[in-house]
ZAVO-218149 format. One record per residue (C-alpha): residue number from 1; residue in three letters; x, y, z. Coordinates in Angstrom, 2 decimals. Example, Ala and Ser with C-alpha at 12.3 -4.5 7.8 and 13.67 -1.06 7.14 Angstrom:
BEGIN
SITE pos code      px      py      pz
SITE   1  ALA   12.30   -4.50    7.80
SITE   2  SER   13.67   -1.06    7.14
END
This chain:
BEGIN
SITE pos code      px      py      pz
SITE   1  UNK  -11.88  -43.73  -44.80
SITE   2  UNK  -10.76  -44.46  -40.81
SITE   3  UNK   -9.98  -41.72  -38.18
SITE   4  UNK  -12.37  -40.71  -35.68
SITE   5  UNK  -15.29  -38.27  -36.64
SITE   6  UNK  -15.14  -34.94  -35.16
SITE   7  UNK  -17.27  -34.19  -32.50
SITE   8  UNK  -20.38  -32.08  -33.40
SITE   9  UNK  -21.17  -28.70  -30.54
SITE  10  UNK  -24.17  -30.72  -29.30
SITE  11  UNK  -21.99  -33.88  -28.30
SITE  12  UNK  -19.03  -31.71  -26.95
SITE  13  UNK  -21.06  -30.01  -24.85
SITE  14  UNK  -22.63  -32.95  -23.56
SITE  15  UNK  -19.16  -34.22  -22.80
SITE  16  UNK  -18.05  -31.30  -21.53
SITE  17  UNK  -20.99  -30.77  -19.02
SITE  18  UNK  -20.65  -34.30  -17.97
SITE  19  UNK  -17.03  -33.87  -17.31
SITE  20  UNK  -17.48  -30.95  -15.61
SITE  21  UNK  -19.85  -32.66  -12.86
SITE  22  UNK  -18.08  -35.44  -12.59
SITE  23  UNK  -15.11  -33.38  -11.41
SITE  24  UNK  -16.93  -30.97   -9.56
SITE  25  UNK  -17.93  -33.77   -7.47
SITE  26  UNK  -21.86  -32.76   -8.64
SITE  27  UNK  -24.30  -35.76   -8.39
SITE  28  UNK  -26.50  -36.19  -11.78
SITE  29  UNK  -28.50  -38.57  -13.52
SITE  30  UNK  -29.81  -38.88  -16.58
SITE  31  UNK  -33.31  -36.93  -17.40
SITE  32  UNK  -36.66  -37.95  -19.46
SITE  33  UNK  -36.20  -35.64  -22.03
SITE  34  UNK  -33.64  -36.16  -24.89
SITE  35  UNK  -30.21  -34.24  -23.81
SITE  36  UNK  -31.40  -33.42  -20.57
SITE  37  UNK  -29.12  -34.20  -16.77
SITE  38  UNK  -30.80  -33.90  -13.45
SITE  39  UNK  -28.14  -32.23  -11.54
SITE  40  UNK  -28.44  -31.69   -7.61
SITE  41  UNK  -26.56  -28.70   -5.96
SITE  42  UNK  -25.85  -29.44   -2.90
SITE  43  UNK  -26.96  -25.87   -0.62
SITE  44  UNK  -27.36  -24.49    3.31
SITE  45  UNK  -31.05  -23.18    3.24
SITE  46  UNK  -32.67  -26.00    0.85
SITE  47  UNK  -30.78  -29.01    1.37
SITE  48  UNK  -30.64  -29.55   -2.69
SITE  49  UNK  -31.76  -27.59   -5.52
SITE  50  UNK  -32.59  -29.74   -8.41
SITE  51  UNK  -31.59  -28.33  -11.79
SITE  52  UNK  -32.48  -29.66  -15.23
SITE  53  UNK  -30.00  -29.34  -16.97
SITE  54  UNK  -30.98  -29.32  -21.16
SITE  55  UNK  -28.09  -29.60  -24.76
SITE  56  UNK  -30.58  -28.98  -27.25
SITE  57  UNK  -30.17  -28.30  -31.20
SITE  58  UNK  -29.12  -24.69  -30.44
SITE  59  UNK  -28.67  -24.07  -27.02
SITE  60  UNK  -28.17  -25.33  -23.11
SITE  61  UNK  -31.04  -24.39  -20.57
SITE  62  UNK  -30.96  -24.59  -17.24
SITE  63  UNK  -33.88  -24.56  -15.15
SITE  64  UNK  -34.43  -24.73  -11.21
SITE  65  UNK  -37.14  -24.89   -8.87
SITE  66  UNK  -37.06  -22.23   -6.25
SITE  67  UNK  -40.00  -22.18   -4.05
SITE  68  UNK  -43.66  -23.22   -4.51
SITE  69  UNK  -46.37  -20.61   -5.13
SITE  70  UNK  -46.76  -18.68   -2.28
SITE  71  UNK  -49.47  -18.54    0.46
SITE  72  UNK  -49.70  -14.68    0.79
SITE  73  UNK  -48.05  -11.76   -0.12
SITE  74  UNK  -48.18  -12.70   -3.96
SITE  75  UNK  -47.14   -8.87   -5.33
SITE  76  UNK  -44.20   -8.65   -2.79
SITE  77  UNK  -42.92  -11.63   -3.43
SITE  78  UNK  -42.76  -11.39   -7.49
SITE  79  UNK  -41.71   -8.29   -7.01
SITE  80  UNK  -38.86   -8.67   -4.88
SITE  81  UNK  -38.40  -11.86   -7.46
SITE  82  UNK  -38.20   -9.05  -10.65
SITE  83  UNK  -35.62   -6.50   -8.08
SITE  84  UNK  -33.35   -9.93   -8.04
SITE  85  UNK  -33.29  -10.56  -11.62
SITE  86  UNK  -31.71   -7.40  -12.13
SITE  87  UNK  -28.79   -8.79  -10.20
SITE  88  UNK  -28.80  -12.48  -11.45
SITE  89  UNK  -26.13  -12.94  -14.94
SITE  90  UNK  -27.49  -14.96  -17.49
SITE  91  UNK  -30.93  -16.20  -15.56
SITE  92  UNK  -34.16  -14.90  -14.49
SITE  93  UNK  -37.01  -16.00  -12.17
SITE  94  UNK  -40.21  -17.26  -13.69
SITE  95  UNK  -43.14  -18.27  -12.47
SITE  96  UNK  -45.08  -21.46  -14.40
SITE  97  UNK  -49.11  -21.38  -14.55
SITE  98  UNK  -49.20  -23.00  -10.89
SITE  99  UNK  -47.10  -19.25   -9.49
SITE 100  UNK  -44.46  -21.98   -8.31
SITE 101  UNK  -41.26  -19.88   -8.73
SITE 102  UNK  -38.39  -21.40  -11.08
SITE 103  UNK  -34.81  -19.52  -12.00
SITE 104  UNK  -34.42  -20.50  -15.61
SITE 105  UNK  -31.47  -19.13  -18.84
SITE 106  UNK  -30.76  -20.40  -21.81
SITE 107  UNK  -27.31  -20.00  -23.92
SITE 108  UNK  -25.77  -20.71  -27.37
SITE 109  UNK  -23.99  -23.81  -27.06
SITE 110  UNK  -21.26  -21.89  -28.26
SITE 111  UNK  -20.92  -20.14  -25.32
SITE 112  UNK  -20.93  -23.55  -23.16
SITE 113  UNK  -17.61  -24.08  -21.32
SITE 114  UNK  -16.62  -25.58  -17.86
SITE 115  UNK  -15.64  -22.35  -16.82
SITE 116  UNK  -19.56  -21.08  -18.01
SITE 117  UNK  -20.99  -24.08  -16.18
SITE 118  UNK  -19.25  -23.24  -13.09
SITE 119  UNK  -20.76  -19.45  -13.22
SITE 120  UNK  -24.07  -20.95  -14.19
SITE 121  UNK  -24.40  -23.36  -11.65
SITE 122  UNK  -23.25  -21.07   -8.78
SITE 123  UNK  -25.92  -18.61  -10.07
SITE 124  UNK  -28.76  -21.13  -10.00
SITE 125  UNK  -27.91  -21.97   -6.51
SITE 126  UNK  -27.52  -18.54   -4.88
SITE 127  UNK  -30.63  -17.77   -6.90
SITE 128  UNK  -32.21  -21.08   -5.46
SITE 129  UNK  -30.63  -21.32   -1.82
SITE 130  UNK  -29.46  -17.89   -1.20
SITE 131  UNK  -32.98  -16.78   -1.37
SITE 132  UNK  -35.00  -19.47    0.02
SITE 133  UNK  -35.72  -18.26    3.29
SITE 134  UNK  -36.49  -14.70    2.53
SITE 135  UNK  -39.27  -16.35   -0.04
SITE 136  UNK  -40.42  -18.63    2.54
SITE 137  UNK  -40.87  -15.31    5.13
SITE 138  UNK  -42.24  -13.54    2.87
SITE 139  UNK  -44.79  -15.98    1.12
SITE 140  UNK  -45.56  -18.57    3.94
SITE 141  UNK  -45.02  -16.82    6.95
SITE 142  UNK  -48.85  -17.29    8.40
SITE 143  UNK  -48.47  -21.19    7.47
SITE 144  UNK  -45.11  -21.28    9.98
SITE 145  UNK  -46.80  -19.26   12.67
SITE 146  UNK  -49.65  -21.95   12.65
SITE 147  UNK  -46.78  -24.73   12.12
SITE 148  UNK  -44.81  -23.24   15.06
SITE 149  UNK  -47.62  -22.89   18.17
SITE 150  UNK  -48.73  -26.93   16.82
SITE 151  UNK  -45.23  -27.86   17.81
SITE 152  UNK  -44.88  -25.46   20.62
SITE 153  UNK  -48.14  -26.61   21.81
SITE 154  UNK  -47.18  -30.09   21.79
SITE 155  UNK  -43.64  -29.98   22.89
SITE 156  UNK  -42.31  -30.96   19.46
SITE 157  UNK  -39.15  -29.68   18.00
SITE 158  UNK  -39.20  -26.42   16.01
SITE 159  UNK  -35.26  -27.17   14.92
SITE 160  UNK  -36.81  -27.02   10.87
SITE 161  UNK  -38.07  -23.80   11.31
SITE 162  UNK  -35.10  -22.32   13.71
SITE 163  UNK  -33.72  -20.02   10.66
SITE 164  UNK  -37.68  -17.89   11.68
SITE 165  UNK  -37.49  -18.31   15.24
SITE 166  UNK  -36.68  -14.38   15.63
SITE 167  UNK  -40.31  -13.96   13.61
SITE 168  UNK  -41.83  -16.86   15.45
SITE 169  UNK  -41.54  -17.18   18.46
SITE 170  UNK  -43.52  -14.71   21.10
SITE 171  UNK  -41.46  -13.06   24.42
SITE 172  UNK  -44.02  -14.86   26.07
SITE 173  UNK  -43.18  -18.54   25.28
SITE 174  UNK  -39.88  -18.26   26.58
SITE 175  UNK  -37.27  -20.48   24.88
SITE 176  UNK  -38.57  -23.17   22.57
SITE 177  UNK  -38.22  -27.30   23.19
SITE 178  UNK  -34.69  -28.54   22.60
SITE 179  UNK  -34.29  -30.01   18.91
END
C-alpha cells in the first residue's frame, strides 16, 4: 500500500497553527510540554504577552499571563477581572493559587482554524495588553507612588511609569526629569 496517510485533527491543527504564525509574522518556539508553542504577541502597554499555546487529544488551550497578584485592592481588581470576562469570546481570566492573573480558553480542535487563531490571539492580547495598565493602577498603585518620589528624589527618569504620571505626580513637583 503507498500514498500518503491522511492527516489526523491533532497534526492538522498543529500544522495549521504553525502556519498561521509563521505568516502572521508571530515569533514562537517550541514548549516543554508535548504539543505545546510559546507564542509572543507583540503589544503597546506590555511589550510582549507570552501565550502557551497547547494541541492536545481533544482540544487547543491557550493560556496567558496577565499581571502578577496584586499589591492592594484584591476585590476590585478580580472583580473588575469577572465584569471583563463578560465581554471576552471564548476566554476568561483566572487566577492560579499565587492570585497572579492569567486569561485562559480551551476549544474542540474541531473548531481550530486560522481564521479562529486570528480571533483567539487578538483576544488574548487585548485581554493581556489592553488591560495592563488599568490592573497595574488598580493593584500596584502604592508600589509606583513609592517607585516614583525614589526616582523623583534622585533625578532618575520616570519615562517607565509615564502612562501614571497624571496619578503620580504631585502639582507641587512641577514637571518630572527628562527621560
Amino acid at each position: 500500500m503507498s500514498g500518503a496517510q491522511p492527516l489526523g485533527l491533532r497534526e492538522s491543527v498543529r500544522l495549521c497553527l504553525r502556519q498561521f504564525l509563521d505568516e502572521a509574522g508571530i515569533g514562537w518556539e517550541l514548549g516543554v510540554r508535548p504539543g505545546e508553542l510559546v507564542v509572543s504577541l507583540p503589544g503597546e502597554k506590555k511589550l510582549t504577552t507570552v501565550c502557551s499555546v497547547v494541541v492536545g487529544e481533544q482540544s487547543l488551550s491557550v493560556s496567558a499571563f496577565v499581571v502578577r497578584n496584586p499589591d492592594e485592592n484584591h476585590a476590585a481588581v478580580y472583580a473588575h477581572l469577572l465584569r471583563r470576562n463578560l465581554r471576552l469570546p471564548g476566554l476568561a481570566y483566572a487566577i492560579d493559587s499565587s492570585g497572579d492573573v492569567y486569561v485562559t480558553g480551551r476549544v474542540p480542535l474541531q473548531g481550530v482554524s486560522a481564521a479562529y487563531l486570528d480571533q483567539v490571539l487578538g483576544v488574548v492580547l487585548e485581554a493581556s495588553d489592553g488591560a495592563f495598565n488599568e490592573l497595574l493602577a488598580m493593584g500596584f498603585l502604592e508600589s509606583m507612588k513609592k517607585e516614583w518620589a525614589w526616582r523623583t528624589s534622585r533625578g532618575e527618569s520616570t519615562r517607565n511609569l509615564d502612562a501614571f504620571r497624571h496619578l503620580l505626580q504631585t502639582p507641587s513637583e512641577g514637571p518630572a526629569p527628562a527621560p
